[in-house]
Structures are given as structure tokens and as C-alpha cells.
C-alpha positions in Angstrom: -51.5 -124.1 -28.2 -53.9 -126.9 -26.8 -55.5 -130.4 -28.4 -57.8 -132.3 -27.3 -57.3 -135.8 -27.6 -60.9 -138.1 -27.9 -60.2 -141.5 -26.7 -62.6 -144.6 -26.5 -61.7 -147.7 -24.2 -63.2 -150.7 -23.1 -62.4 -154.1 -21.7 -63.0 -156.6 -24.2 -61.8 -160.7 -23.8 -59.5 -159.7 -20.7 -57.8 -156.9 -22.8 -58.3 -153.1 -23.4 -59.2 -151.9 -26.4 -58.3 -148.6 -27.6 -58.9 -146.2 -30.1 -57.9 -143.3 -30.8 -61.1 -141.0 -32.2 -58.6 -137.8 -32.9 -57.7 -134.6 -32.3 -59.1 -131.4 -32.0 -58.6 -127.9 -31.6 -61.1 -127.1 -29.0 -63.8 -128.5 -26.5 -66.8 -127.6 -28.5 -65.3 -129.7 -31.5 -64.3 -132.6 -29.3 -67.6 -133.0 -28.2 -69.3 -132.6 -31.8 -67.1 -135.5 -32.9 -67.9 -137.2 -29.3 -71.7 -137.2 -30.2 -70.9 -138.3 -33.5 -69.6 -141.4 -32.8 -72.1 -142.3 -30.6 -74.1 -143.0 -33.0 -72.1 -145.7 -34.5 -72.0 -149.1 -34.1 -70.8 -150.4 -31.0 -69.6 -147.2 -29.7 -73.8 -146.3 -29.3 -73.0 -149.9 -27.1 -70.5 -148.7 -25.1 -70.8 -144.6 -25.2 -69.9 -144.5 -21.3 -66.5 -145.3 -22.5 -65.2 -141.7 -24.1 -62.5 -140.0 -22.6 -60.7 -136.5 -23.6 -57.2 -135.3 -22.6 -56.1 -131.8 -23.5 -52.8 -131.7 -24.3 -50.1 -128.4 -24.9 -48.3 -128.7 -28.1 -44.8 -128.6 -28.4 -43.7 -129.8 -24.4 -42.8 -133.1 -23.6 -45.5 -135.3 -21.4 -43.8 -138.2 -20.0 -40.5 -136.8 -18.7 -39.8 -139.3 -16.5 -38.6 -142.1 -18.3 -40.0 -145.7 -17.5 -39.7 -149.0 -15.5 -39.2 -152.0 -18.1 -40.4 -155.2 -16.6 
């Protein structure tokens, strides 16, 4: 099985900002809920900013471990 994660991210004051929109069970609905917010405040602002990753359910994504600094 695949999700589709709908992200929006922007600079803001020297930091990112992120949000997570949510997740969804195919493209078509992704972009439905894409066009929806949109039309909100400051996403309609910003609305160059949406990203999507698809993602398999059940199987790890970061197997690798990670470099603490």
C-alpha cells in the first residue's frame, strides 16, 4: 500500500516552517486537498511551497541511522 504525504514549507525569520497538510490514499486526493488549501490564508501567499512524497506502508525509510552533531 502507498500514502501520499502533503507537505507545505517556507522560510520564515531564518527558520523553516513546516506543516504537515496529511495523508492520502492516492494522487487525485492529494491534489484535491492541495487545491484546497490554496485557498487559505497565507498558503494562497505562498502556494509555490507544496510538496508530496509517496510513501509504502509498513517498510522502514531511514535505515541508515544518523550523524548527531
Amino acid at each position: 500500500m502507498v500514502v501520499y504525504l502533503l507537505w507545505h514549507a517556507r522560510d520564515s525569520d531564518e527558520e523553516l516552517d513546516v506543516k504537515l497538510l496529511g495523508v492520502y490514499s492516492n494522487e487525485q486526493n492529494v491534489e484535491s486537498a492541495k487545491e484546497r488549501a490554496q485557498s487559505l490564508p497565507d498558503f494562497s501567499d505562498y502556494s509555490g511551497q507544496f510538496h508530496v512524497d509517496r510513501y509504502e506502508v509498513h517498510k522502514d525509510h531511514w535505515a541508515g541511522g544518523f550523524i548527531a552533531r
